[in-house]
N, C-alpha and C positions, 0 to 999 in steps of 0.2 A: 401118721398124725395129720390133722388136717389145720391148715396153717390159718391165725386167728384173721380176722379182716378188719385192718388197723381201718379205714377208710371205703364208704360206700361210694367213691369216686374212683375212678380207671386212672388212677397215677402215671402207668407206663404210657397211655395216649394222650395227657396231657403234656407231660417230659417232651415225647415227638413232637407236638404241634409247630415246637419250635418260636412262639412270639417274638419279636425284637421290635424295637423302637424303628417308627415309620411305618406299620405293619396297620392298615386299614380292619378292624376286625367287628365281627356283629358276636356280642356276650348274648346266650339267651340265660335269664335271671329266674328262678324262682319266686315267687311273690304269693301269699299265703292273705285269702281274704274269706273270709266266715266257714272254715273250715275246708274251703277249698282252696289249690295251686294255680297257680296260670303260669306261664311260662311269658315273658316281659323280654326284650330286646333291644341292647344298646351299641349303638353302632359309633365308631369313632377313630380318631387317631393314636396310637399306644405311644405317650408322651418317657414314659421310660419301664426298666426292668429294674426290677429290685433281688437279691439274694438270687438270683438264678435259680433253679432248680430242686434248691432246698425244700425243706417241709413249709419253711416259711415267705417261699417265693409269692411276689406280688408286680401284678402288670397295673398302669397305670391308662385309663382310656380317659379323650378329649373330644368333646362333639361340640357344637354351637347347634342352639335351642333358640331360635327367635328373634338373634341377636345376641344372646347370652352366652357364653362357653358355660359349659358343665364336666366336669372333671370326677371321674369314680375311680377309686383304687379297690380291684378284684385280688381275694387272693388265690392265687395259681390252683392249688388245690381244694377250694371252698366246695362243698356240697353244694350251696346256694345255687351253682353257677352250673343248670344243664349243660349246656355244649357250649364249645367256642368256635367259631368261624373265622379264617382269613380270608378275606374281601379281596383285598390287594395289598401288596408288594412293593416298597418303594425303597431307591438307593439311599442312604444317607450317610452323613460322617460324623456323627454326632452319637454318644453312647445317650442323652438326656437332652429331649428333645423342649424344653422349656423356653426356648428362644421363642417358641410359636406363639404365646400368649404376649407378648410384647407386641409381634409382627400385626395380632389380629387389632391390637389398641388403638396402633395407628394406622390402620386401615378403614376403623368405627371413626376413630377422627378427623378423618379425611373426607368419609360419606357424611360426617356430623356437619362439616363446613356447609355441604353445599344442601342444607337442610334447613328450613324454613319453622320458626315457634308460629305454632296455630293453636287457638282456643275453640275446639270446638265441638258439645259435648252433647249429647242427647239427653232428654229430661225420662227419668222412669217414670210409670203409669203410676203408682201412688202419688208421687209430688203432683204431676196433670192432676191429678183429682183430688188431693188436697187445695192448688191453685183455682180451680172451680171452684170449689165447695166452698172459699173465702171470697170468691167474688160476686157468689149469689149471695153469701150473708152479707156484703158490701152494698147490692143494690139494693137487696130487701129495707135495710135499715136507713139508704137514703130514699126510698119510696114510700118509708113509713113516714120519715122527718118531713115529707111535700107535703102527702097527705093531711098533716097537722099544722103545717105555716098559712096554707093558702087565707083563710079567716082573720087570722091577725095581720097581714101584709094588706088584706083588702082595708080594713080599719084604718089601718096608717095611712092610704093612699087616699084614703076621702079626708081626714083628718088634713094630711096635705095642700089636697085642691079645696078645701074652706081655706086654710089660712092666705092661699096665693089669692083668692078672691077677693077676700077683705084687705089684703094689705093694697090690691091693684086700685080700686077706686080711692085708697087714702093719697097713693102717688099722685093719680090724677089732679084730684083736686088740690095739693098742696100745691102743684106746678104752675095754675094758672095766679093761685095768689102770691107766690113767688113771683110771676111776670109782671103782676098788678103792683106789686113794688117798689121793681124797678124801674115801672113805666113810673109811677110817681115819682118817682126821689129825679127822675134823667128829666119828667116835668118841670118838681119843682125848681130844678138847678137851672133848666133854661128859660123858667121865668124869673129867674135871679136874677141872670146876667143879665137882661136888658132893660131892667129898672138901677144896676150899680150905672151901667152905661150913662145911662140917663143922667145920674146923678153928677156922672163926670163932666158930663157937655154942659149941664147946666152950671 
């Protein structure tokens, strides 16, 4: 009898691969787009083992992406997952390697100190050319507004130079009979006094 095939995955060589925590390894993933597969690769540290070898076993992988950590939980037996690879090898004494996400926080916070806030952002080609497009209907509509004052500004400005003409020859002439006043009245006062004088001696 021909025995059924619970799994289109190689059970017995995943079992061997042997994963454990600290273990550098590259997932290559399955990924399904318009009816085709591609084959996608994540490379990372295996932060812990879960159920061991069971049907239900799951590896836990950690990468940083940019700055970011990213964290996937594969499971041990998934279809999904064409092969696995270990990268590299490393001692540890820890069965849950989760201290790593602390260590990397304050390591971000320590490069954060010594990091400077900059504002400084480039404009995309639509705003530039929306910003155009508003500054030519800005001039247009003050070159239309010139176009139209210059007539009435010239009006007002003759209208002006009459009135400073006509008021300049009233000043004129008011000032000399102004003088003519007070040369009278400083006259008449100082033929006053020397007719009271008079009056006194006599």
């Amino acid at each position: 009898m021909e025995q059924a095939v619970i799994s289109p995955v190689n059970i017995e060589d995943r079992k061997n691969i042997g994963i454990r925590p600290g273990d550098t390894v590259r997932v290559w993933q399955k990924i399904q787009e318009k009816g085709k597969t591609r084959l996608q690769a994540f490379e990372g540290v295996v932060l812990a083992r879960k159920h061991g070898n069971e049907a239900g076993g799951t590896f836990t992988v950690r990468r940083m992406t940019g700055g970011i950590g990213v964290e996937k939980i594969y499971p041990l037996y998934s279809p999904m997952i064409d092969r696995v690879e270990i990268v590299k090898r490393a001692k540890v004494r820890r069965a849950k390697l989760y201290h790593i996400r602390e260590k990397v926080t304050r390591e971000i916070r320590r490069a954060m100190r010594r990091m400077q806030i900059v504002d400084l952002k480039t404009m995309s080609d639509t705003e530039e050319k929306t910003k155009a497009a508003l500054k030519e209907a800005e001039e247009a509509a003050k070159e239309a507004e010139v176009e139209a004052e210059p007539e009435e500004v010239k009006e007002e400005v003759v209208v002006e130079e009459e009135k400073v003409e006509e008021a300049d020859p009233a000043v004129s002439e008011e000032t000399p009979k102004e003088d003519a006043k007070e040369t009278k009245t400083s006259s008449a006062s100082s033929s006053d006094q020397p007719e009271a004088d008079l009056g006194k001696k006599e």
